[in-house]
Every structure is written in C-alpha cells, then in structure tokens.
C-alpha positions as CSV (number, residue, x, y, z in Angstrom):
1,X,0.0,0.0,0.0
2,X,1.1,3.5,-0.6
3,X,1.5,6.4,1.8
4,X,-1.5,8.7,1.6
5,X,-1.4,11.9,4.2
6,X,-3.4,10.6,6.8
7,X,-1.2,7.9,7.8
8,X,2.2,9.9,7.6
9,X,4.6,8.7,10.1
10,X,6.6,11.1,11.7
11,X,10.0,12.0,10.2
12,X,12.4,10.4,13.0
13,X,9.8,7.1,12.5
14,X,10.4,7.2,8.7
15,X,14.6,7.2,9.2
16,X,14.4,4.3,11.6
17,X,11.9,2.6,8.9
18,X,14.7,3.0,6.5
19,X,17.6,1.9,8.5
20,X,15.9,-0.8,9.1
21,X,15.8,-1.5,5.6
22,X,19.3,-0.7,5.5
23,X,20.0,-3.6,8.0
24,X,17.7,-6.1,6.1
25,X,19.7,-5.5,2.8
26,X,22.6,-5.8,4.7
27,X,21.9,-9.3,5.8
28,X,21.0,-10.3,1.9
29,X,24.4,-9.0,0.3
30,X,26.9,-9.4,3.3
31,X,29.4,-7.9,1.1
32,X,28.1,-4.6,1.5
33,X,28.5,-2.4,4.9
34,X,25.5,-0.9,6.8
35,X,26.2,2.6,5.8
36,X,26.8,1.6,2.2
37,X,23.4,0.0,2.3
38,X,21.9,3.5,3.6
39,X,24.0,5.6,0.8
40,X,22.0,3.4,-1.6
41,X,18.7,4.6,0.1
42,X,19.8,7.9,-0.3
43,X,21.0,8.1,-3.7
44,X,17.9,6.6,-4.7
45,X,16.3,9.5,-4.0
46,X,19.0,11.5,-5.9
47,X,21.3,12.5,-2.8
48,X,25.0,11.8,-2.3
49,X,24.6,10.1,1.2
50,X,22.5,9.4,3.8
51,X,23.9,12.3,6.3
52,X,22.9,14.7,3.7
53,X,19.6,12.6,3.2
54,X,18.4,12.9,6.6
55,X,19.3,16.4,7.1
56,X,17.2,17.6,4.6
57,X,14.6,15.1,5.5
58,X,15.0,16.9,8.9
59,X,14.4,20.2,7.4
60,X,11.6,19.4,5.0
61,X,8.1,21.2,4.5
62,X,5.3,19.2,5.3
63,X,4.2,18.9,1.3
64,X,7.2,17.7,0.6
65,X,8.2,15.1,3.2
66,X,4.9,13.6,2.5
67,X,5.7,13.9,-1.3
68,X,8.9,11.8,-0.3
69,X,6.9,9.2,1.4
70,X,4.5,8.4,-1.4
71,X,8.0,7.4,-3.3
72,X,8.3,4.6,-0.4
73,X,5.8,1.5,-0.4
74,X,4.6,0.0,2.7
75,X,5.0,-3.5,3.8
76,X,1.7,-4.0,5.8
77,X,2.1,-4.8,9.6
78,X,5.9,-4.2,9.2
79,X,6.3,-0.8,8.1
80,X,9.8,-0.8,6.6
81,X,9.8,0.5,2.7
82,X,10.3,-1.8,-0.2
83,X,13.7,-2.3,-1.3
84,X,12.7,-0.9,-5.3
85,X,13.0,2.8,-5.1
86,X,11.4,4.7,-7.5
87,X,14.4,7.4,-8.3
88,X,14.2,11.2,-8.9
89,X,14.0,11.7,-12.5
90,X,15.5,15.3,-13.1
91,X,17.0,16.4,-16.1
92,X,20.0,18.3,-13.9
93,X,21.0,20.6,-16.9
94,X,17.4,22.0,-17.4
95,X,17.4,22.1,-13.0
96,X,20.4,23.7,-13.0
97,X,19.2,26.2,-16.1
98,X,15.5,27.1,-13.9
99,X,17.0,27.5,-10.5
100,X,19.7,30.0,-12.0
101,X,17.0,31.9,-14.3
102,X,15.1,32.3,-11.1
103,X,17.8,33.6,-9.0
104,X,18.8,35.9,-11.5
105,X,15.4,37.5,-11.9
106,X,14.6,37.7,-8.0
107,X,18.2,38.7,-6.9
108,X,21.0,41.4,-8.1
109,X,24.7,40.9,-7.7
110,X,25.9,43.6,-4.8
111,X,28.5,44.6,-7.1
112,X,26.1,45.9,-9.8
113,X,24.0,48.4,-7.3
114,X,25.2,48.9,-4.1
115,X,27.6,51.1,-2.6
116,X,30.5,49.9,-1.4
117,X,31.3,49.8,2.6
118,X,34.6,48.5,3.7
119,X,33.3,48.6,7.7
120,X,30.6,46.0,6.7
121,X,30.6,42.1,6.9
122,X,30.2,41.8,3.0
123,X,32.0,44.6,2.1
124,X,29.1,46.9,0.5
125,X,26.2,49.2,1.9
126,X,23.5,46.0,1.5
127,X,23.1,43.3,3.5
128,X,23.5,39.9,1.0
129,X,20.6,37.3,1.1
130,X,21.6,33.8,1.3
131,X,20.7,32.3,-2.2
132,X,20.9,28.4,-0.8
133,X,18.0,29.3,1.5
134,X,15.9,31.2,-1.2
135,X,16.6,28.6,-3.8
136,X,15.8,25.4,-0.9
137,X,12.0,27.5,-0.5
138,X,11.4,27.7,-3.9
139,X,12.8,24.6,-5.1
140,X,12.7,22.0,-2.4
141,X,9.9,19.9,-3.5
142,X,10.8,19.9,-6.8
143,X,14.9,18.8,-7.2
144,X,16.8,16.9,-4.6
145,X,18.8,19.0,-1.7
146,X,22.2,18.2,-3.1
147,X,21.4,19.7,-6.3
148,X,20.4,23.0,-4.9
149,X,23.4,23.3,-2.6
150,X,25.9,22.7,-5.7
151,X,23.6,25.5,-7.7
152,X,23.5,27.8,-4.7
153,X,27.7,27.4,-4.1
154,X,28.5,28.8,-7.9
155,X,26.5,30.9,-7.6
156,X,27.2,32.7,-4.5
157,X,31.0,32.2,-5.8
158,X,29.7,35.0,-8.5
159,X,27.8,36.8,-5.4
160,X,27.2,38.2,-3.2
161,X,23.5,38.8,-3.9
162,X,20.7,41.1,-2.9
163,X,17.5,42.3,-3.7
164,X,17.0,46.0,-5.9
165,X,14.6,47.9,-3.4
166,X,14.2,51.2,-4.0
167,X,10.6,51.0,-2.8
168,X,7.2,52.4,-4.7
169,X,7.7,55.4,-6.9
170,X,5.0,56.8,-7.1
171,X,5.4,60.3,-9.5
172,X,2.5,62.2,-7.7
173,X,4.2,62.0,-4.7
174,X,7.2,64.2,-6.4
175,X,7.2,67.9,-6.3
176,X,9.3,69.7,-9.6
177,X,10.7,73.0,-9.0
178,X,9.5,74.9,-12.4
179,X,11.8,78.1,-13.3
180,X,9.9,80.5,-14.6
C-alpha cells in the first residue's frame, strides 16, 4: 500500500523505517556495509549520502516530506519501505538552467547596485541574502537538496547577492521646482 497523508509517520519514524531496511539489505548482500546499504537509500532518492539525506529530510516542509513518502511502499504490519525505489528523474542541466534563471530574476549581484562599505561584513552598503535558503523554498519539493546546494555554491562564488529595493515610486508623490 502506498502512503497517503493521513497515515504519515513522523520523520524520526520514517529514518528508523529505512535503517531498518538498511539492515535487512545488509543481511542479503553481506558484502556490502550498513552505511553503504543506507548511501543506496539515499542516492535513490538523488542524494549523495544518507547524512545529507536525513538532514534535509530533517528540514523538510510538510508537502514535501509527504511527497517523499509516497515514493516509499509500505509493507503492511511491518512498516519498513520496499527495497525498489522509485528514483528522482531530473533532467539536472534543465534544474540547473530554472533555479539559475530564477535567482537571477529575484536577486541582483551587490557589485552591480550597491555602494560599497569596507566597515561592513560583505564589504558593501546592503546586506546579502543567502541564495541556498531562497533557492531550498522555492525549489525544495521539486529537485533533490544536493542539487540545490551545488547550484546555490557557484552561484554565490559570483555573489554576493541582494534584492533592488528602491521601494514604490509613485510620480504624484514628487514635487518639480518649475523656473519660470
């Protein structure tokens, strides 16, 4: 049976369910450790291990760690997930292409509009915004976390980044001096 939303197990549930796993697959290919068993887990879901798995699993929105759990089938009585993982399919050039269009067209360099400021943590007169926390809100339940944080590291190599705000303008609320 498949997850639906009104039997979602809580998240630390859900880890132990697939070390569990882990440890059953372990006992079927002896050859392989524990913790390359749990790797496995993870990369089927399109992340380079399971630390970085289960910290984003950690850190999730609700709609998309119960988007993650209708990837997992449910072995009645037992609760443990099936060994066949249904992996992320994400064209990571087209991922790549989106999430850098987007941060382009929400976010400015700091170099191309503010002042500069040599007493300040950043080095200019606006305070940066951290593009790997914008990009995880926007993009989290769409591409897997390891692929966000490589996107969000070149580009804050090119950063840093901040929003334009010069607020309303609003041309009745100007005054002209006319010469006569």
């Amino acid at each position: 049976m498949t997850l639906s939303h009104s039997h979602v197990p809580s998240r630390s549930s859900f880890i132990n369910s697939l070390k569990r796993l882990a440890k059953k697959e372990n006992k079927k290919s002896p050859s392989m450790t524990h913790s390359g068993c749990l790797d496995r887990i993870a990369n089927s879901r399109g992340y380079l291990n399971w630390a970085l798995f289960t910290k984003d699993i950690e850190a999730m929105t609700v709609p998309r760690f119960a988007l993650l759990q209708s990837c997992f089938t449910i072995f009645p009585g037992n609760n443990l997930p099936e060994a066949q993982l249904h992996p992320l399919e994400v064209d990571e050039q087209e991922a790549i292409d989106i999430m850098t269009d987007w941060v382009e067209r929400n976010f400015t360099r700091l170099i191309e509009f503010a002042f500069y400021d040599s007493e300040s943590e950043n080095g200019f007169a606006t305070r940066d915004e951290p593009i790997s926390m914008a990009l995880q809100e926007e993009f989290d339940d769409q591409y897997p976390f390891e692929l966000i944080e490589r996107v969000a590291t070149n580009l804050e190599l090119d950063g840093p980044w901040g929003v334009e705000d010069y607020g309303d303008f609003d041309e009745d609320d100007v005054s002209y001096a006319i010469a006569e």
